[in-house]
C-alpha positions as CSV (number, residue, x, y, z in Angstrom):
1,X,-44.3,54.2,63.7
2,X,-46.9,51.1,63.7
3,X,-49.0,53.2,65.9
4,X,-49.4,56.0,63.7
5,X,-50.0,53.3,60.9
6,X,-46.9,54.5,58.6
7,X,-46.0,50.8,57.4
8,X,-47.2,48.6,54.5
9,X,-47.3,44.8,55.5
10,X,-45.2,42.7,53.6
11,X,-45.8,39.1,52.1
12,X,-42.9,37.2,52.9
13,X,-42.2,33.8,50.2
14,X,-42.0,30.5,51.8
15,X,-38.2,29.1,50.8
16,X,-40.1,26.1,49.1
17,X,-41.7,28.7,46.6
18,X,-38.7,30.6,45.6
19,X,-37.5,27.7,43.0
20,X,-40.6,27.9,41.2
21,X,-41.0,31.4,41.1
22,X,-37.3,31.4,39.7
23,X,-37.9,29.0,36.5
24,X,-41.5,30.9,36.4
25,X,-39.6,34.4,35.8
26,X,-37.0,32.6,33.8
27,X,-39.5,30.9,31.2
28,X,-41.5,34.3,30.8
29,X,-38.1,36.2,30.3
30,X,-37.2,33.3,27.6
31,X,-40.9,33.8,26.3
32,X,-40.3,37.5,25.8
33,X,-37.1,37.4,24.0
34,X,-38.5,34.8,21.3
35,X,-41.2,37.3,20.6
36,X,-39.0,39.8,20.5
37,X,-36.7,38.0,17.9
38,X,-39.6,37.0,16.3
39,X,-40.9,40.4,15.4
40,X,-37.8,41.8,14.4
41,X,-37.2,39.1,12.0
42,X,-40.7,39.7,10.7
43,X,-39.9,43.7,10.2
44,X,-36.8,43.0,8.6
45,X,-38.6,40.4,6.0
46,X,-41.5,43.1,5.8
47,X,-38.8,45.9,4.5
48,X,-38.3,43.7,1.5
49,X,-42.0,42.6,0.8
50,X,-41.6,39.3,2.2
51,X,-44.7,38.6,4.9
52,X,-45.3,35.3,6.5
53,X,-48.7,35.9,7.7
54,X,-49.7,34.1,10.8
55,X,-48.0,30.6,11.9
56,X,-47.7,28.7,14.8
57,X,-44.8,29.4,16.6
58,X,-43.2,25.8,16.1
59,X,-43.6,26.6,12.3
60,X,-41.7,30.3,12.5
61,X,-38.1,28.8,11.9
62,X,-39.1,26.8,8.9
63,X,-41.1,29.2,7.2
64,X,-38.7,31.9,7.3
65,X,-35.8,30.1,6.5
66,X,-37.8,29.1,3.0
67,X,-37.9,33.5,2.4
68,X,-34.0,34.0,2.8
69,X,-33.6,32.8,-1.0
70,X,-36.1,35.6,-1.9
71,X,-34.0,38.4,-0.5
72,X,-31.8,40.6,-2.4
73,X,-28.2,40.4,-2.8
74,X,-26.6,42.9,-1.2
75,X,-23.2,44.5,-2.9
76,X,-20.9,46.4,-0.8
């Protein structure tokens, strides 16, 4: 098979490597799920006419917590 050239070389990780790349994919995965969160807490404010406009990230808790007296009251 290596004769004929039907193989793809492969970079192998050094075991010193693996930890980092471990917290490197966890940290992004975290990162991803915040926005996610985020975003959906944005379109659900948006539904009622509530828009926060652009904030830092650090500020996003805060400022949304201040719109939660703004929504409607919901009677089931």
């Amino acid at each position: 098979m290596m004769r004929l050239g039907h193989y793809r070389p492969v970079h192998v990780k050094s075991k010193a490597w693996q930890p980092l790349r471990t917290v490197l994919i966890a940290r992004k995965t975290f990162v991803d799920h915040m926005l996610a969160i985020e975003n959906t807490i944005l379109g659900l404010l948006k539904v009622h006419g509530l828009k926060l406009g652009n904030m830092h990230p650090c500020g996003f808790a805060a400022r949304s917590r201040r719109c939660l007296p703004m929504l409607p009251t919901c009677v089931w």
